[in-house]
N, C-alpha and C positions, 0 to 999 in steps of 0.2 A: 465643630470644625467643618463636618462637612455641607452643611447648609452655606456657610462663608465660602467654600470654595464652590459651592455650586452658582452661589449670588456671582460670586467674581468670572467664571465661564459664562453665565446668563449675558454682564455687562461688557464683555468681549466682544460675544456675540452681536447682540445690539449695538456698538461701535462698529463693527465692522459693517454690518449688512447698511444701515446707514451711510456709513463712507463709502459704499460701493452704491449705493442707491444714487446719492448728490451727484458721484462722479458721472455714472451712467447717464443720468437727468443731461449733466451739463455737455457732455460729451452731443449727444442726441441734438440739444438748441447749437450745438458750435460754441460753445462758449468756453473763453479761457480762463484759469482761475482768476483771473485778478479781474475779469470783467464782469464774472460771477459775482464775485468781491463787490466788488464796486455798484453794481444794481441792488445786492445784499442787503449794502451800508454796513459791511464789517471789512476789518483791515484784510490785505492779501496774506499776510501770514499764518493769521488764523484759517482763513479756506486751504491753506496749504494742511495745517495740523489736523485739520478737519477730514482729510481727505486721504491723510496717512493715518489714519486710524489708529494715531497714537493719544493718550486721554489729553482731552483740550479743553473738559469745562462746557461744551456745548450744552445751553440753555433751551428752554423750549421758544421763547423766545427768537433766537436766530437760527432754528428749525423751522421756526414758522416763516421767518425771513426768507432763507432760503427757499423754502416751498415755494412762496408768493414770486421770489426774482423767475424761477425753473416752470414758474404756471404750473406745479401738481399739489394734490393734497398731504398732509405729514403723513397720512397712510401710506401713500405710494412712497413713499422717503423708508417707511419704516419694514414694508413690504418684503418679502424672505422668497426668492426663486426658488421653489422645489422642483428639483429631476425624479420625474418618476420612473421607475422601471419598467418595463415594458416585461413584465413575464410571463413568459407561457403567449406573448401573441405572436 
């Protein structure tokens, strides 16, 4: 059981930081979802579910799509901002 729930926080995780990765991208070029979409070549509803980091099925495939429309690589897509602590400076 707890392997299962670790797997299931791991895949949260990686949905989320993703949906916050694309939106950032997109935000950055100007870009609105459906134009995102649309350079994509996946429907507007999906970059919406994509982007609410609710589970949508996202393939590697249109990770890579998306990478290619936002011009970065699927690293920078999958990329995890860490705040570090500044202690003791």
């Amino acid at each position: 059981m707890i392997k299962s729930e670790n797997h299931k926080e791991q895949t949260i995780i990686l949905r989320n930081k993703i949906s916050y990765n694309i939106k950032k991208y997109r935000k950055n070029r100007k870009y609105t979802q459906e134009e995102l979409a649309e350079i994509a070549d996946i429907s507007y509803d999906f970059m919406r579910r994509i982007e609410s980091t609710k589970p949508c099925g996202l393939s590697i495939l249109t990770l890579y799509k998306i990478a290619m429309a936002l011009n970065v690589s699927i690293d920078e897509l999958l990329e995890h901002e860490v705040i570090k602590e500044n202690a003791g400076e």
